[in-house]
PDB file of N, CA, C and O in Angstrom:
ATOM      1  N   UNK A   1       1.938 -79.924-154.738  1.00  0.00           N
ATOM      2  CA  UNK A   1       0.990 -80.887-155.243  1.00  0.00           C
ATOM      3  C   UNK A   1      -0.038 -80.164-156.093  1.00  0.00           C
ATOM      4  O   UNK A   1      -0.620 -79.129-155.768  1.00  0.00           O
ATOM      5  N   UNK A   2      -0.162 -80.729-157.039  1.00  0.00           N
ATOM      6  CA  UNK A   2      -1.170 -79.984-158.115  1.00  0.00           C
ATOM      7  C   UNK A   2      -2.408 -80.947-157.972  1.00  0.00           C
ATOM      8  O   UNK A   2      -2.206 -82.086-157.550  1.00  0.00           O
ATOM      9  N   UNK A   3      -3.817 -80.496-158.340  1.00  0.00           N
ATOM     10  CA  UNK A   3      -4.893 -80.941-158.782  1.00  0.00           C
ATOM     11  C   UNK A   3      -5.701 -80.468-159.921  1.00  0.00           C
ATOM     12  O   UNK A   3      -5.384 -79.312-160.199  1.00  0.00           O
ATOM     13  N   UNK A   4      -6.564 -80.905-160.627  1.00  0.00           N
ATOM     14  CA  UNK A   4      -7.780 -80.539-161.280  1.00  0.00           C
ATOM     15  C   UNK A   4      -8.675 -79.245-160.624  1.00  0.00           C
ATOM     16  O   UNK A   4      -8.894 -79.617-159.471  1.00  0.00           O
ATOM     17  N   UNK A   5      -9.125 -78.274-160.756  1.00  0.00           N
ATOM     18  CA  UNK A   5      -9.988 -77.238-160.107  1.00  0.00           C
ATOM     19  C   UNK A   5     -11.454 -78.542-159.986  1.00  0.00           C
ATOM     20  O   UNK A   5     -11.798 -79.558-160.589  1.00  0.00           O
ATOM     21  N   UNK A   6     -11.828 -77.904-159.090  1.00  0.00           N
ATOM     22  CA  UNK A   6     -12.950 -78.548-158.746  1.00  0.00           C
ATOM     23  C   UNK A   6     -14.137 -77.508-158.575  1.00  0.00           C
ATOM     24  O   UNK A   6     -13.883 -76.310-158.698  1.00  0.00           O
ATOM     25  N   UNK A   7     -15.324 -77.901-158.318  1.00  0.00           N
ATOM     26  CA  UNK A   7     -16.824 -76.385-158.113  1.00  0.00           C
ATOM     27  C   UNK A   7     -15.970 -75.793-156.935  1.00  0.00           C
ATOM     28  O   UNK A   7     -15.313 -74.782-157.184  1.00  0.00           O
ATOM     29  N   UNK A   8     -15.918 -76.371-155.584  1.00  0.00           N
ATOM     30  CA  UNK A   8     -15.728 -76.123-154.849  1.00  0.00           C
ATOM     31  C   UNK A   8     -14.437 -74.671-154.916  1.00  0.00           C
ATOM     32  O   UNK A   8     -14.409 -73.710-154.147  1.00  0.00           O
ATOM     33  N   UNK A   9     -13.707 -74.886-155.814  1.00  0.00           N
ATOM     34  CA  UNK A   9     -12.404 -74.181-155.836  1.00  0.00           C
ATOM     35  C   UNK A   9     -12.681 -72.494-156.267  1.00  0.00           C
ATOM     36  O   UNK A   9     -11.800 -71.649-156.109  1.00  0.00           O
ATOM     37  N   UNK A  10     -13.863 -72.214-156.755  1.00  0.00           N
ATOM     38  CA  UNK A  10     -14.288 -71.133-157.618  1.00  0.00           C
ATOM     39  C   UNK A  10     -14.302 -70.266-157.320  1.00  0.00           C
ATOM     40  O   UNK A  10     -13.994 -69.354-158.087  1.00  0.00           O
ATOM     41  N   UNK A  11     -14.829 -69.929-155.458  1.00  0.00           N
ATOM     42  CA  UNK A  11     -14.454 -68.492-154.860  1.00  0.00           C
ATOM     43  C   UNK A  11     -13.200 -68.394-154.904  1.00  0.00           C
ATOM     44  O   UNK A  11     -12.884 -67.464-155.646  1.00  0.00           O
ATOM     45  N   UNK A  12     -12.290 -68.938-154.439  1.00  0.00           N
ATOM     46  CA  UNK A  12     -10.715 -68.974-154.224  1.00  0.00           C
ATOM     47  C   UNK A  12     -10.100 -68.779-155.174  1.00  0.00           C
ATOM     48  O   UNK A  12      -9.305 -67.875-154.915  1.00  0.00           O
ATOM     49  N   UNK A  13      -9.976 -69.165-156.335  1.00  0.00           N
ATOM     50  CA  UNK A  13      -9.734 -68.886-158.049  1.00  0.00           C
ATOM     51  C   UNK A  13     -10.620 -67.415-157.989  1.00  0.00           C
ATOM     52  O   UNK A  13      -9.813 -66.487-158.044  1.00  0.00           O
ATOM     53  N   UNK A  14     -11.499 -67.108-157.929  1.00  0.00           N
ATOM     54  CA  UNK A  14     -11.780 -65.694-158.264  1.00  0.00           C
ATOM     55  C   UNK A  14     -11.585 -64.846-157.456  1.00  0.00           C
ATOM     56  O   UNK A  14     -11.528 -63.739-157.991  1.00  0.00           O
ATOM     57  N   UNK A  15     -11.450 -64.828-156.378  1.00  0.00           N
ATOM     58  CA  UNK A  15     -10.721 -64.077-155.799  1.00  0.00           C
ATOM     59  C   UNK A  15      -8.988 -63.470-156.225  1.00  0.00           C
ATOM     60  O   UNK A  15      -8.422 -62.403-156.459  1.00  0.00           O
ATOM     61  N   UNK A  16      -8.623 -65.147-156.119  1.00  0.00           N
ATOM     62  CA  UNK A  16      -7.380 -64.734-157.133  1.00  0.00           C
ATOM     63  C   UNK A  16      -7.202 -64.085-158.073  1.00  0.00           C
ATOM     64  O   UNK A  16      -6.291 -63.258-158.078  1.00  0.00           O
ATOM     65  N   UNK A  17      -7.873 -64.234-158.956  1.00  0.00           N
ATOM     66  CA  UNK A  17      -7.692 -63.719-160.469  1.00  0.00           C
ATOM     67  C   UNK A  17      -8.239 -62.085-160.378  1.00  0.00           C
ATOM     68  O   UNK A  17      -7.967 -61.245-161.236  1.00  0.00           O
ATOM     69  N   UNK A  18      -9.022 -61.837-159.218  1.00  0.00           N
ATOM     70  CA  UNK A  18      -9.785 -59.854-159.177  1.00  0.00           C
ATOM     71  C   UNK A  18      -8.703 -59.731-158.391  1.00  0.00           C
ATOM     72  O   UNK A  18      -8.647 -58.518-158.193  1.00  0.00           O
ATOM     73  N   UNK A  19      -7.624 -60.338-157.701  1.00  0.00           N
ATOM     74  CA  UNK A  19      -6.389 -59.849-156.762  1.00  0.00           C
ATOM     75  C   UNK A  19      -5.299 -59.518-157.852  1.00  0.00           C
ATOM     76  O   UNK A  19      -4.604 -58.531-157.612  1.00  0.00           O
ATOM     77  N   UNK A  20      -5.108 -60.065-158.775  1.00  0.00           N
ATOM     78  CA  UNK A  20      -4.017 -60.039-160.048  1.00  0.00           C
ATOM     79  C   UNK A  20      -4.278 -59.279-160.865  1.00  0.00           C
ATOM     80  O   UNK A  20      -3.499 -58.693-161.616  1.00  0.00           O
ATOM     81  N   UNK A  21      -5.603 -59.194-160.798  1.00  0.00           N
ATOM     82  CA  UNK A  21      -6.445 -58.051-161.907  1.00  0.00           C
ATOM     83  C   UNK A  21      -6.466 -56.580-161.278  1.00  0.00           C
ATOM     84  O   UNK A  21      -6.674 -55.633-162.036  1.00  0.00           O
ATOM     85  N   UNK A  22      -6.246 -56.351-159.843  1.00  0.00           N
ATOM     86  CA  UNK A  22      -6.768 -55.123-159.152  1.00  0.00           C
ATOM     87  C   UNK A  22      -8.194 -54.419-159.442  1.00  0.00           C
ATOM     88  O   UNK A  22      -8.425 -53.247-159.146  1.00  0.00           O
ATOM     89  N   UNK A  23      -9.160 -55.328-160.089  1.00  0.00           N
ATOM     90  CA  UNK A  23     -10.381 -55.409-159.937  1.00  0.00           C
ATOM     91  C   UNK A  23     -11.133 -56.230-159.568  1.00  0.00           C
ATOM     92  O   UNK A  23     -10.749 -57.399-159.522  1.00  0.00           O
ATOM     93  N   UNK A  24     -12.786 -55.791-159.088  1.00  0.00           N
ATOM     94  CA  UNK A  24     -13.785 -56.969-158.677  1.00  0.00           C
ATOM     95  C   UNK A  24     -14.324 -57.114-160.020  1.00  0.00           C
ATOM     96  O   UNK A  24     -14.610 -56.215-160.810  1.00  0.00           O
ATOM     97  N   UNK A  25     -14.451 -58.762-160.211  1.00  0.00           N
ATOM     98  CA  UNK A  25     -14.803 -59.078-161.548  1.00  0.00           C
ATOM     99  C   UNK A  25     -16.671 -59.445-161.217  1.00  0.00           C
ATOM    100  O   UNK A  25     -17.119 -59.553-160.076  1.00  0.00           O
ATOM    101  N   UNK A  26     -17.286 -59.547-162.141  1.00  0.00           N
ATOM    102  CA  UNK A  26     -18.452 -59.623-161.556  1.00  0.00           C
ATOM    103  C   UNK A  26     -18.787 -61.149-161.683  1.00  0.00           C
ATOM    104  O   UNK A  26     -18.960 -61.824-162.698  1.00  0.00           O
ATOM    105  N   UNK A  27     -18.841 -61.597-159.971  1.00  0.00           N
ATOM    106  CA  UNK A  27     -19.185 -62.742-159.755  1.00  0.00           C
ATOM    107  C   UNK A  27     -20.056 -63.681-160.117  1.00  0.00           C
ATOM    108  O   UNK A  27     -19.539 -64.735-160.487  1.00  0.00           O
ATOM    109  N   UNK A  28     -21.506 -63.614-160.129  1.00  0.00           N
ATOM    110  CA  UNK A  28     -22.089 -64.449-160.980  1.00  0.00           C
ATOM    111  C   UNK A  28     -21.618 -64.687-162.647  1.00  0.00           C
ATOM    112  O   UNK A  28     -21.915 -65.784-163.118  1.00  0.00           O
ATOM    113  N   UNK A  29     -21.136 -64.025-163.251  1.00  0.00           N
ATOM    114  CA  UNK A  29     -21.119 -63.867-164.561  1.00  0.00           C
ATOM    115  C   UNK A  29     -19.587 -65.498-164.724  1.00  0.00           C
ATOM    116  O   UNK A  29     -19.514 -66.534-165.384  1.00  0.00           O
ATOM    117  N   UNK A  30     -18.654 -64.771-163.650  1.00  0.00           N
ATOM    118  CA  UNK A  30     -17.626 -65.634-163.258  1.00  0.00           C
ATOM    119  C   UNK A  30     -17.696 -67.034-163.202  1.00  0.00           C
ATOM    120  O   UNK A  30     -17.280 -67.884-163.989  1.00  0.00           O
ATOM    121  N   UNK A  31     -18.337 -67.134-162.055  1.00  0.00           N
ATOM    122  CA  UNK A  31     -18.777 -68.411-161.626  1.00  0.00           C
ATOM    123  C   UNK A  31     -19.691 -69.025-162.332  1.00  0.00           C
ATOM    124  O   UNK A  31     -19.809 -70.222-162.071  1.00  0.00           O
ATOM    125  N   UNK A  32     -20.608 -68.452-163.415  1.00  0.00           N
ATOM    126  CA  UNK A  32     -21.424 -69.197-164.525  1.00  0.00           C
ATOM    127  C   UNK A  32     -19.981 -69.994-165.613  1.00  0.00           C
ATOM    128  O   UNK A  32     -19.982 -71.217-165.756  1.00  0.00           O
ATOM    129  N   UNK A  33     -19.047 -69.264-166.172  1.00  0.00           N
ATOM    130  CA  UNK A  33     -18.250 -69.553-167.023  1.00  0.00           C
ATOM    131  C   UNK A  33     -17.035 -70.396-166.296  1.00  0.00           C
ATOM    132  O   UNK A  33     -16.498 -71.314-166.916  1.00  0.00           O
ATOM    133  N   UNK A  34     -16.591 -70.031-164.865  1.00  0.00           N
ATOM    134  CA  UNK A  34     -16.060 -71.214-164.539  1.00  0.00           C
ATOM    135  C   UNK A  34     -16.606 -73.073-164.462  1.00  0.00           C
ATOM    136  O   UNK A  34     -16.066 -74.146-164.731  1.00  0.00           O
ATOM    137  N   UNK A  35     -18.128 -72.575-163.872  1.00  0.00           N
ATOM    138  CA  UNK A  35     -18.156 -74.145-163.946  1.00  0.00           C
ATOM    139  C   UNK A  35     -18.621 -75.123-165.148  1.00  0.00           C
ATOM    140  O   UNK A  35     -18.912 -76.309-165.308  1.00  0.00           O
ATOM    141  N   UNK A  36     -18.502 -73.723-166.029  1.00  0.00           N
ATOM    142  CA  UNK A  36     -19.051 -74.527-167.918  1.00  0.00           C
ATOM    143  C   UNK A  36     -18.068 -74.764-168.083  1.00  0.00           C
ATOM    144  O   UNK A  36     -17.919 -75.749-168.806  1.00  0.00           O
ATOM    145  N   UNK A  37     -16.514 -73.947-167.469  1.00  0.00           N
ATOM    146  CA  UNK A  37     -15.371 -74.580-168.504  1.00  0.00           C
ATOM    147  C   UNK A  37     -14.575 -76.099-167.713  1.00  0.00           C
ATOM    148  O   UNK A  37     -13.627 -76.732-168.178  1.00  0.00           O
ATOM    149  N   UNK A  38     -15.212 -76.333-166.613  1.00  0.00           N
ATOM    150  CA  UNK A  38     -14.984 -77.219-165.501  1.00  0.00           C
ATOM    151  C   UNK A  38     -15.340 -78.985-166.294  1.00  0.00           C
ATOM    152  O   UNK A  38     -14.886 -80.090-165.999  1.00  0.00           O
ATOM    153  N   UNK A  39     -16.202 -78.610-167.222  1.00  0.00           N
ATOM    154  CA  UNK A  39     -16.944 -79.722-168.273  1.00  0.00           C
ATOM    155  C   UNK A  39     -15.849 -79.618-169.352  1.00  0.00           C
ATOM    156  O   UNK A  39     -15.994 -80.361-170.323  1.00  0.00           O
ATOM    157  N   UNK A  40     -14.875 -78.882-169.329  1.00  0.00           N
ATOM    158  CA  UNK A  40     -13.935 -78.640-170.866  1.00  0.00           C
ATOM    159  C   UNK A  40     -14.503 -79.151-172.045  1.00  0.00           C
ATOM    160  O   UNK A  40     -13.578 -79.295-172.845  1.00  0.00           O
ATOM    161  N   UNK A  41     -15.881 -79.597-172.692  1.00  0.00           N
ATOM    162  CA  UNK A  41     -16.428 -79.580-173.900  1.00  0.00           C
ATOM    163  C   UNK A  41     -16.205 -79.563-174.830  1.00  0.00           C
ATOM    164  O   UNK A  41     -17.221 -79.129-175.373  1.00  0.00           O
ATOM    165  N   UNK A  42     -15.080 -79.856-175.970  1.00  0.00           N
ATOM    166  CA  UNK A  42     -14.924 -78.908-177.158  1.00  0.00           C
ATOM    167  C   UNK A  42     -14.549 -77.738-176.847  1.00  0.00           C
ATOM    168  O   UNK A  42     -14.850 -76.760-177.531  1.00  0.00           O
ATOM    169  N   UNK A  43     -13.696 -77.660-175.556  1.00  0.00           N
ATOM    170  CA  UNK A  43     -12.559 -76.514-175.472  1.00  0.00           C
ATOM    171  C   UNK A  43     -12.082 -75.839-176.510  1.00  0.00           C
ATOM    172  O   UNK A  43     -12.388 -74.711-176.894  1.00  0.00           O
ATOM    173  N   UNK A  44     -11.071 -76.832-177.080  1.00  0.00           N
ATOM    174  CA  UNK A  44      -9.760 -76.362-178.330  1.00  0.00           C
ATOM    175  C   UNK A  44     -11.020 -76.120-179.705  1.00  0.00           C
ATOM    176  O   UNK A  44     -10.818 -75.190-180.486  1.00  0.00           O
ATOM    177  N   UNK A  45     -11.941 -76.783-179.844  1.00  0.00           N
ATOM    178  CA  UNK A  45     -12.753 -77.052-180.819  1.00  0.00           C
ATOM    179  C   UNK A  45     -13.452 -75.442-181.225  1.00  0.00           C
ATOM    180  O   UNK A  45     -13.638 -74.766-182.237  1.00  0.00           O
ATOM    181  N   UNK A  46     -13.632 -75.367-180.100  1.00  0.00           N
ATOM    182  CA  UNK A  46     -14.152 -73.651-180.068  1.00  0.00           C
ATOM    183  C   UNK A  46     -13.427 -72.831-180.126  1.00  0.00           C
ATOM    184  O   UNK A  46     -13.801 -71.776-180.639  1.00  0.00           O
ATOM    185  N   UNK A  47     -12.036 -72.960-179.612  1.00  0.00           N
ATOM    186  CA  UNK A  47     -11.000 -71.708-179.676  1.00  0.00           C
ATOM    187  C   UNK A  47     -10.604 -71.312-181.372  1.00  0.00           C
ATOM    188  O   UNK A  47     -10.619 -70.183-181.863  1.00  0.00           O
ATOM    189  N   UNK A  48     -10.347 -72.270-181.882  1.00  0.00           N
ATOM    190  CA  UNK A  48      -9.859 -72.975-183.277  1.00  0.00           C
ATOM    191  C   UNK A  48     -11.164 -72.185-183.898  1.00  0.00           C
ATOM    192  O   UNK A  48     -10.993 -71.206-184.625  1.00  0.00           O
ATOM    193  N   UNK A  49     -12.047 -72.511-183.676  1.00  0.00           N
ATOM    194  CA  UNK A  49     -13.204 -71.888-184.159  1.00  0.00           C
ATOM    195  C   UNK A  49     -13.297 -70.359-184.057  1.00  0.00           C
ATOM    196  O   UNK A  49     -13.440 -70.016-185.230  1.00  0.00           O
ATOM    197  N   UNK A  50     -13.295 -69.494-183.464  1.00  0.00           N
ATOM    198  CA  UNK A  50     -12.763 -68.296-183.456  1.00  0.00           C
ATOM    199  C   UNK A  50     -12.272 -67.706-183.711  1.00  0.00           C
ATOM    200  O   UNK A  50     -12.286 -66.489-183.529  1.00  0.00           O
ATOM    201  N   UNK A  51     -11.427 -68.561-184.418  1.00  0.00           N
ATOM    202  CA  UNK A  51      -9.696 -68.064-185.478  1.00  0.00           C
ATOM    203  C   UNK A  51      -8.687 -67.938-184.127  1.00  0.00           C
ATOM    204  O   UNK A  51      -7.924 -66.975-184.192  1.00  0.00           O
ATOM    205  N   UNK A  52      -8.604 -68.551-183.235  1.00  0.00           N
ATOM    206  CA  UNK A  52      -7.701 -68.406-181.828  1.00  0.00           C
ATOM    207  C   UNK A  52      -6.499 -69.440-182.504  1.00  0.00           C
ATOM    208  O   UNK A  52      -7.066 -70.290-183.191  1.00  0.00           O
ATOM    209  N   UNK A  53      -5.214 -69.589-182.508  1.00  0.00           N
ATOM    210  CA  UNK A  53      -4.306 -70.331-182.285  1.00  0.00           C
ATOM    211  C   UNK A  53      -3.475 -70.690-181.140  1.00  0.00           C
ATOM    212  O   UNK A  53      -3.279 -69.959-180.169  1.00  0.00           O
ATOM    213  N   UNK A  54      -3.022 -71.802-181.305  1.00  0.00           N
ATOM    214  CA  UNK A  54      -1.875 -71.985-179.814  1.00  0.00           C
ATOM    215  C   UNK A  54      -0.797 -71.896-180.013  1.00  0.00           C
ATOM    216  O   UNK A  54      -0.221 -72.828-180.574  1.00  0.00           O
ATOM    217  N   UNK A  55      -0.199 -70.898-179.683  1.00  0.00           N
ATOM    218  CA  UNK A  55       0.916 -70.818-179.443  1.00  0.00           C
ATOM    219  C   UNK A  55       1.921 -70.804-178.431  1.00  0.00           C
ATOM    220  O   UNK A  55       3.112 -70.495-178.468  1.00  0.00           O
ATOM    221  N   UNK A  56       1.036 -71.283-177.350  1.00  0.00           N
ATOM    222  CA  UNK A  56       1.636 -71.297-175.996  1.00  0.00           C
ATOM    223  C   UNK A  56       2.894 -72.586-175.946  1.00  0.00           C
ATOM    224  O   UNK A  56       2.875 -73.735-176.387  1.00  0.00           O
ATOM    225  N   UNK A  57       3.840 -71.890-175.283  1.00  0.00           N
ATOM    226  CA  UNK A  57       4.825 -73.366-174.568  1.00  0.00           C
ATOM    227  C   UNK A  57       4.782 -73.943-173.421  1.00  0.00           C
ATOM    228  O   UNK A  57       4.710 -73.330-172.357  1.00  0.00           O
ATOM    229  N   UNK A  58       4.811 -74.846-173.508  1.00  0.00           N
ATOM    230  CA  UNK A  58       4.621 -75.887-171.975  1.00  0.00           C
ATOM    231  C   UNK A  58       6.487 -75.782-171.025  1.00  0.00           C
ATOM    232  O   UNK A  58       7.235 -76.588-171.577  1.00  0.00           O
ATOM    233  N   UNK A  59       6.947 -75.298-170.287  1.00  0.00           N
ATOM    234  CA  UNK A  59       7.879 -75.644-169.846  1.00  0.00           C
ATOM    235  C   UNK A  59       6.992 -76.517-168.690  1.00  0.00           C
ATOM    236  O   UNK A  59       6.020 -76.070-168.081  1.00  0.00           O
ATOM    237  N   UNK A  60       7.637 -78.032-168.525  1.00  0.00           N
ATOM    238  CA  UNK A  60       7.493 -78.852-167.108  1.00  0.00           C
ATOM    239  C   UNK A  60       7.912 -79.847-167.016  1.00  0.00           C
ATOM    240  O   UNK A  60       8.044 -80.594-167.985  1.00  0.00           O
ATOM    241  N   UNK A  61       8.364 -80.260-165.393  1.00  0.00           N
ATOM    242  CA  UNK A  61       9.317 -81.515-164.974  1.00  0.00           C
ATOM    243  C   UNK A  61       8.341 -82.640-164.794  1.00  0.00           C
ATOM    244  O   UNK A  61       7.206 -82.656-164.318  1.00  0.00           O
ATOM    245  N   UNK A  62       8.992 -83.441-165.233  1.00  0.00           N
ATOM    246  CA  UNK A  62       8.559 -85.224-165.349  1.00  0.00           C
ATOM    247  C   UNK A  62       7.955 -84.756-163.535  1.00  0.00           C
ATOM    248  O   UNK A  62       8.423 -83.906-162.777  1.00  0.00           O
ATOM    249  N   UNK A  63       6.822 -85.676-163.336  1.00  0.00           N
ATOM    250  CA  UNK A  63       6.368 -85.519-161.953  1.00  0.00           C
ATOM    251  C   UNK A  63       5.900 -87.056-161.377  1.00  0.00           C
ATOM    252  O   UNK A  63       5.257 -87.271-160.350  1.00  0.00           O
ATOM    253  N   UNK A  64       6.451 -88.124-162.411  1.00  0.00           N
ATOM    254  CA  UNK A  64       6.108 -89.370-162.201  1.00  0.00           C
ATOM    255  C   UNK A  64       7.370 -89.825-162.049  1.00  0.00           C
ATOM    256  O   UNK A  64       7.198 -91.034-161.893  1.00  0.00           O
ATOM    257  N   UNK A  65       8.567 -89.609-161.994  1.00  0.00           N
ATOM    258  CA  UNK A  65      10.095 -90.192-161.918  1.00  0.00           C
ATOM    259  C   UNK A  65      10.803 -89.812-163.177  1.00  0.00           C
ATOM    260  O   UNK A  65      10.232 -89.547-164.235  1.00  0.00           O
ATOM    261  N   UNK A  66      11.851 -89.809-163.016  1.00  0.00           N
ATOM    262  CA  UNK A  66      13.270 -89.377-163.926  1.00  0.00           C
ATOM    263  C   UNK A  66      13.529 -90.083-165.449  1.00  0.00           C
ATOM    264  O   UNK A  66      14.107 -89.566-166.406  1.00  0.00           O
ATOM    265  N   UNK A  67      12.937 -91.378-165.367  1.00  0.00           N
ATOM    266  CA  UNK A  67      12.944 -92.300-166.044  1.00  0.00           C
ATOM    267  C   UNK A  67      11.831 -92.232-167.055  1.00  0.00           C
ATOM    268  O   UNK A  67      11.881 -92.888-168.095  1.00  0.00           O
ATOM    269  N   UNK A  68      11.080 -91.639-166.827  1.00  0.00           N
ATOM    270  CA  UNK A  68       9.007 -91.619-167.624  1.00  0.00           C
ATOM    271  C   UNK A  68       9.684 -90.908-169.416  1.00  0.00           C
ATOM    272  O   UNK A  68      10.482 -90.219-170.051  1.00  0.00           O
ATOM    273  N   UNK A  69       8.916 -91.514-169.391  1.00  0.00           N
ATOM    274  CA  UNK A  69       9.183 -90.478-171.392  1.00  0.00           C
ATOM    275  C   UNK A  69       7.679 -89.591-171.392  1.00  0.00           C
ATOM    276  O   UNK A  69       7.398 -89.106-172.488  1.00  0.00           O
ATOM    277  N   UNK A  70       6.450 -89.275-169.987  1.00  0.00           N
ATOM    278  CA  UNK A  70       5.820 -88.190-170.429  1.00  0.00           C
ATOM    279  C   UNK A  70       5.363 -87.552-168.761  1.00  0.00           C
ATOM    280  O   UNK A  70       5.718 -87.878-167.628  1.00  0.00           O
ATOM    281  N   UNK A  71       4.672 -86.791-169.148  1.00  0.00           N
ATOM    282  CA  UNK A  71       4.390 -85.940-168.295  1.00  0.00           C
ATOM    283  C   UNK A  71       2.852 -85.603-167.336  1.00  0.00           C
ATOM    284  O   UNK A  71       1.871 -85.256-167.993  1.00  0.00           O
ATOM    285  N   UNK A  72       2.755 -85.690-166.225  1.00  0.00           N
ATOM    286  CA  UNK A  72       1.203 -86.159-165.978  1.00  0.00           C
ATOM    287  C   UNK A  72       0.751 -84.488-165.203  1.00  0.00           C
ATOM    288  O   UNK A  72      -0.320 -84.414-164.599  1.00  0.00           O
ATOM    289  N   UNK A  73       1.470 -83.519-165.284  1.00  0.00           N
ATOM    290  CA  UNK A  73       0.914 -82.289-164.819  1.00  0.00           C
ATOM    291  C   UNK A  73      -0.342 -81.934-165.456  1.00  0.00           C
ATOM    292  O   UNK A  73      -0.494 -81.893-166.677  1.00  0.00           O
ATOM    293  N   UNK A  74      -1.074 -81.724-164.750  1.00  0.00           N
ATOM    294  CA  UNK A  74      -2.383 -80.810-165.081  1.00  0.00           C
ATOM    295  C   UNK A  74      -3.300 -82.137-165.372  1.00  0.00           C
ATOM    296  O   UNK A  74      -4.478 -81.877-165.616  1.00  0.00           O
ATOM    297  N   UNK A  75      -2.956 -83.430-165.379  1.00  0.00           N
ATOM    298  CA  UNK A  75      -3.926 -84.420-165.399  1.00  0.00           C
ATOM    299  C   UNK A  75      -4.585 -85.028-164.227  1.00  0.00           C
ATOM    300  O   UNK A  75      -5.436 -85.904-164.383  1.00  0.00           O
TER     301      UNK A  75
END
């Protein structure tokens, strides 16, 4: 079962991410930029702005039935 990150989720996500990293990331700094990006704002608006492109691919299974023509992961 997937969800949205929530405030609540932020130690647990950073923990994760200094466990994958094999470093301690510095926590306040962390947890300031997690819960600004928690508002997603003009996300893409800013990346684009940076000169960032997407080039990422989405692989994922229909999660609403077999039949759907889209996809509701990560919503």
């Amino acid at each position: 079962m997937f969800r949205k990150g929530m405030e609540k989720d932020c130690r647990a996500i950073y923990d994760l991410i200094c466990d994958m990293e094999k470093k301690e990331l510095p926590q306040g700094a962390f947890e300031k930029i997690y819960l600004r990006q928690l508002q997603r704002k003009d996300t893409h608006r800013f990346y684009s702005k940076e000169g960032m492109h997407n080039f990422h691919y989405k692989f994922s299974k229909r999660l609403i039935g077999e039949d759907s023509d889209r996809n509701v992961l990560g919503r």
